[in-house]
C-alpha positions in Angstrom: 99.6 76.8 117.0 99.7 73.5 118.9 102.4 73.6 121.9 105.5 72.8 120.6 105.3 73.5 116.7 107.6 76.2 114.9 107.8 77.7 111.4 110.9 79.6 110.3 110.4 81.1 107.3 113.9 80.2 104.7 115.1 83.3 102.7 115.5 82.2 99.2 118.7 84.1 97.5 117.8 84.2 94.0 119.9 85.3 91.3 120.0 84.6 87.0 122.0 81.9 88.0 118.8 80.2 89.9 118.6 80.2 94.2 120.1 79.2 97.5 118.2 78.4 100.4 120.1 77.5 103.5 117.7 75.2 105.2 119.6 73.9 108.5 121.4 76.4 110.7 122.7 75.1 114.6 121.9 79.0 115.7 118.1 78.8 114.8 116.0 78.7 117.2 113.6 76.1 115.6 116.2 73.1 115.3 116.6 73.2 119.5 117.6 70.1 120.3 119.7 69.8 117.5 119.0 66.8 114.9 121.0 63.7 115.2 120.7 62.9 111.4 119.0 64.0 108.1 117.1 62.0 105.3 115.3 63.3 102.8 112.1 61.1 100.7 110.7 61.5 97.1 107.0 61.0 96.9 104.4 61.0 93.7 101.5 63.2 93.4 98.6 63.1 95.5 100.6 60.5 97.7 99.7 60.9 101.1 102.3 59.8 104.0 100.1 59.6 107.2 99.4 59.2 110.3 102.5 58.4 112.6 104.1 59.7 115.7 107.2 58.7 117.7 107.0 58.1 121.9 110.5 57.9 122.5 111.3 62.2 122.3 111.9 62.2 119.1 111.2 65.7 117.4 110.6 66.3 113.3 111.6 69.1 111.4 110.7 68.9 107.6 111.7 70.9 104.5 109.9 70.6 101.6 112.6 72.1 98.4 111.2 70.5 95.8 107.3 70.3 94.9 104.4 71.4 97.3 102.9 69.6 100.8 100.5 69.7 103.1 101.5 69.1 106.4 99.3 68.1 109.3 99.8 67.9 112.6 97.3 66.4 115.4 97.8 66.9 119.3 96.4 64.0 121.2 98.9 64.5 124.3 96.7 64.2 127.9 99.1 67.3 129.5 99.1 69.6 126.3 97.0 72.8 126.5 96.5 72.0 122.6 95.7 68.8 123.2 92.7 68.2 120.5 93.9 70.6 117.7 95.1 70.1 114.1 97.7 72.5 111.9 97.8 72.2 108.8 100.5 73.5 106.9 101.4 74.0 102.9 105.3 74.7 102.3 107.6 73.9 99.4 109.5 75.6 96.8 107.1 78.5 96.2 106.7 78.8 100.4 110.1 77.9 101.9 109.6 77.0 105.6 110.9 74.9 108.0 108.2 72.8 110.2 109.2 71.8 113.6 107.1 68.9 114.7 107.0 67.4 118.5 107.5 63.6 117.9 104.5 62.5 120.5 101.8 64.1 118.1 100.7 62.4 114.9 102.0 64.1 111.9 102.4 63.1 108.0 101.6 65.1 104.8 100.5 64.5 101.7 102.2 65.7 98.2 99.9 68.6 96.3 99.9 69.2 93.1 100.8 67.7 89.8 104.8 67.1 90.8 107.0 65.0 92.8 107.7 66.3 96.1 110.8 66.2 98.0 110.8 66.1 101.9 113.6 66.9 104.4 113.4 65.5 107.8 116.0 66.8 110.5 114.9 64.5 113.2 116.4 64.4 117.2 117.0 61.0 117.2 119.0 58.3 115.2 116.4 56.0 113.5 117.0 52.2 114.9 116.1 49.6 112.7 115.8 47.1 115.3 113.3 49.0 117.0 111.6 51.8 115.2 110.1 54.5 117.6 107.0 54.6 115.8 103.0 54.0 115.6 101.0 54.3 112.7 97.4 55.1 111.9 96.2 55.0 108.2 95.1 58.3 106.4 91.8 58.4 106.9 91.4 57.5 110.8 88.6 58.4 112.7 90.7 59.1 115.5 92.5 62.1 114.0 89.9 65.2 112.6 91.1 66.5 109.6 90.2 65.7 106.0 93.6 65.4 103.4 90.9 66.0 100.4 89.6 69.4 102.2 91.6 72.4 100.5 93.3 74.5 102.9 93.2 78.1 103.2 
């Protein structure tokens, strides 16, 4: 796992009613620092939301309720002992996870499947309009070795 990443796995309560899955808690380990807000995006199938990372400390952590992703992850940082490796991660309502992603490695994830997916981001920092803390790379960069069309396992 590249240095830095967490997964918590989110017990779903079910019942005949349907389910509850508490998906932020301040006592869990993964959301350390806490987030400073929370958005959540809709995105169609096969839609792929990728590459980007933030340089200012920001940290991710995503939810995916609704629908299925694939997250990936790349580690580029010089100091990292990962630095060079990819996760890859599929989570959403039939795998209930929370993904914590360090801000300075590129991240995005693409919607699998033949519904809508819903993403939760609980991210460190207050997003500034004025300045975004963001780069971008498209989806299919060379600089970044992993393949969205490549089933994962």
């Amino acid at each position: 796992m590249i240095e830095g990443v967490k997964v918590h796995d989110l017990q779903t309560n079910a019942d005949e009613r349907g389910h509850l899955v508490e998906i932020f808690r301040e006592d869990w380990e993964i959301y350390d620092p806490n987030p400073a807000m929370a958005y959540y995006s809709l995105s169609y199938p096969e839609v792929i939301r990728a590459w980007h990372r933030h340089t200012r400390g920001q940290i991710d952590h995503f939810v995916c309720p609704s629908g299925r992703i694939k997250i990936g992850i790349y580690d580029d940082r010089e100091e990292s002992s990962t630095n060079g490796e990819v996760n890859k991660f599929v989570i959403g309502e039939h795998n209930q996870k929370a993904v914590r992603i360090p801000g300075e490695c590129w991240h995005g994830f693409k919607v699998i499947g033949n519904e809508q997916a819903i993403l939760i981001n609980f991210p460190t920092n207050i997003y500034d309009y004025e300045d975004p803390d963001e780069e971008r790379l498209p989806p299919n960069t060379d600089k970044i070795p992993m393949d969205w069309e490549q089933q994962s396992h």
